[in-house]
N, C-alpha and C positions, 0 to 999 in steps of 0.2 A: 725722927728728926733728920731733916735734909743739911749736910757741910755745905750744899751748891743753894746761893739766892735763888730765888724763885726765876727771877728775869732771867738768869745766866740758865737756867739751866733751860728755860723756851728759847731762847737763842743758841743751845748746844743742837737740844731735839728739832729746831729749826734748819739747823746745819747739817743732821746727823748722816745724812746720804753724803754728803760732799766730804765729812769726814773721813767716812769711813774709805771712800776712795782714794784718799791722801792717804791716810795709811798702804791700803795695797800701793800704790803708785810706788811709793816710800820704798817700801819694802821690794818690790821687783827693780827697784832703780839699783838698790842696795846688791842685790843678787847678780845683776849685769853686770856692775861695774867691778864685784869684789868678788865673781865665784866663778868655776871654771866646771867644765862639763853640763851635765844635767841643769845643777841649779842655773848654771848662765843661764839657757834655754827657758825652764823655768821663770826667771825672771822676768823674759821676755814675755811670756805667757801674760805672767800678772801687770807686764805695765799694758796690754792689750786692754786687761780683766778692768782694771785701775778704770782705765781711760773711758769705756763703756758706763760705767759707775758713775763716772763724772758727769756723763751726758746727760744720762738718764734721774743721776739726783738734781743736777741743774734744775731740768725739765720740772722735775715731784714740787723743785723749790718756789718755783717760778707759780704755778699751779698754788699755791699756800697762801691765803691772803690771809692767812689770822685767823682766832676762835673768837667765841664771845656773843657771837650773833644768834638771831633768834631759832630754838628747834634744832633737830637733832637727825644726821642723816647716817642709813645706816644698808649696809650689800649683803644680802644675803640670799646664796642663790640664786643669781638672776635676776634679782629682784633688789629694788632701789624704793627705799621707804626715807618718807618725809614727818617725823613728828615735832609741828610747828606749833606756836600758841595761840594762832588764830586759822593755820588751816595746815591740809596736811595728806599724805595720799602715799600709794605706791603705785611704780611703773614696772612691766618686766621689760629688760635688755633687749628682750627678743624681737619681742611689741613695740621696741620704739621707732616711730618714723620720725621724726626730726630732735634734735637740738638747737636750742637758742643762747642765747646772752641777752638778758632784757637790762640792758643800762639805764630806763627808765628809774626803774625801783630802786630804793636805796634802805640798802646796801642792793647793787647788784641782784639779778637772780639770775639761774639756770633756769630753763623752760623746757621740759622736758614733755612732747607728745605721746599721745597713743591712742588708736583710732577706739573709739567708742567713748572715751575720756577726757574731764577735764582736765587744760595740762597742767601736770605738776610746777609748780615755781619752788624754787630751792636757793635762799640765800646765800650768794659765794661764800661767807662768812660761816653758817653754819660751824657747828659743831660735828664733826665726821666728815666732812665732804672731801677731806683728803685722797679717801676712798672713790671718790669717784673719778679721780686721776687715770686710774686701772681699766675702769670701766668705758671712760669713752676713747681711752687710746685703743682700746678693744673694737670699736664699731669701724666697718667696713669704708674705707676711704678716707677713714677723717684725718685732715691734716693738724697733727699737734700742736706744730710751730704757728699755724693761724689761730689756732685754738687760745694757745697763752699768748699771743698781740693783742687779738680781741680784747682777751681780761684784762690788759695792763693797760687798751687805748682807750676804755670810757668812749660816750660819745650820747646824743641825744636822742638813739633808736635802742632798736633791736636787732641784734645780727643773728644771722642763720649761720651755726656753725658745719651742722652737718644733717643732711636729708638723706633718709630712704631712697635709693635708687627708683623703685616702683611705685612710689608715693603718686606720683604726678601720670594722671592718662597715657596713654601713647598720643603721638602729635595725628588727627588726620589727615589722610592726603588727597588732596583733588584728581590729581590720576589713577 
């Protein structure tokens, strides 16, 4: 038996990176302005620590659109598995040459390539896909901050968030 509502407590676990950085903030502010030596210093350390925390759970939070949605995504190893009620696939990390946002589909989907494959789609929604916050801040180039505008700006296409450098031929040249 849960003391926390159900709601309150999806809006804690919703919050809980940005919490937790308010604490340290808290706590290194506390150190600064009330301790002398070491822990000053220290203090200093953690409203650094705080402040990194803050960005980065921002970012996780921004990245969250909710559960509820169809199929279930899951990282394991390199590997990005999709089990959906009408379809469903894995990609490896390694093997992927592009990322998309298909704002088509609704809810949203991820479109995940890989040459020889058909692409994976993966509803923002989903159940797990939290997990793949990790995963493509991980890929080579990709910018984050485009990354979470795309998701938040909807729109009547598809956007290409991030390709494979060597996906695409070399250009020929006439001389």
């Amino acid at each position: 038996m849960s003391f926390i509502r159900p709601e309150a407590q999806a809006a804690i676990w919703r919050w809980r990176e940005i919490i937790v950085a308010a604490v340290v903030l808290l706590m290194g502010l506390r150190w600064v302005l009330g301790a002398i030596g070491l822990l000053f210093w220290g203090g200093w350390v953690l409203l650094i620590i705080g402040t990194a925390l803050a960005v980065v759970g921002a970012q996780r939070m921004r990245f969250r659109l909710g559960v509820g949605g169809p199929g279930v995504v899951q990282v394991d190893e390199g590997q990005i598995a999709y089990f959906g009620p009408l379809t469903g696939g894995a990609v490896a990390v390694s093997e992927l040459t592009q990322l998309a946002l298909d704002h088509t589909a609704k809810p949203p989907h991820w479109v995940l390539n890989q040459p020889g494959q058909d692409p994976l789609h993966i509803p923002v929604n989903a159940e797990g896909t939290e997990t793949l916050f990790d995963v493509f801040a991980s890929l080579p180039g990709l910018r984050t901050e485009r990354m979470l505008t795309e998701l938040r700006r909807g729109g009547p296409h598809t956007v290409v968030i991030w390709e494979k450098h060597n996906v695409r031929p070399p250009a020929q040249r006439l001389h």
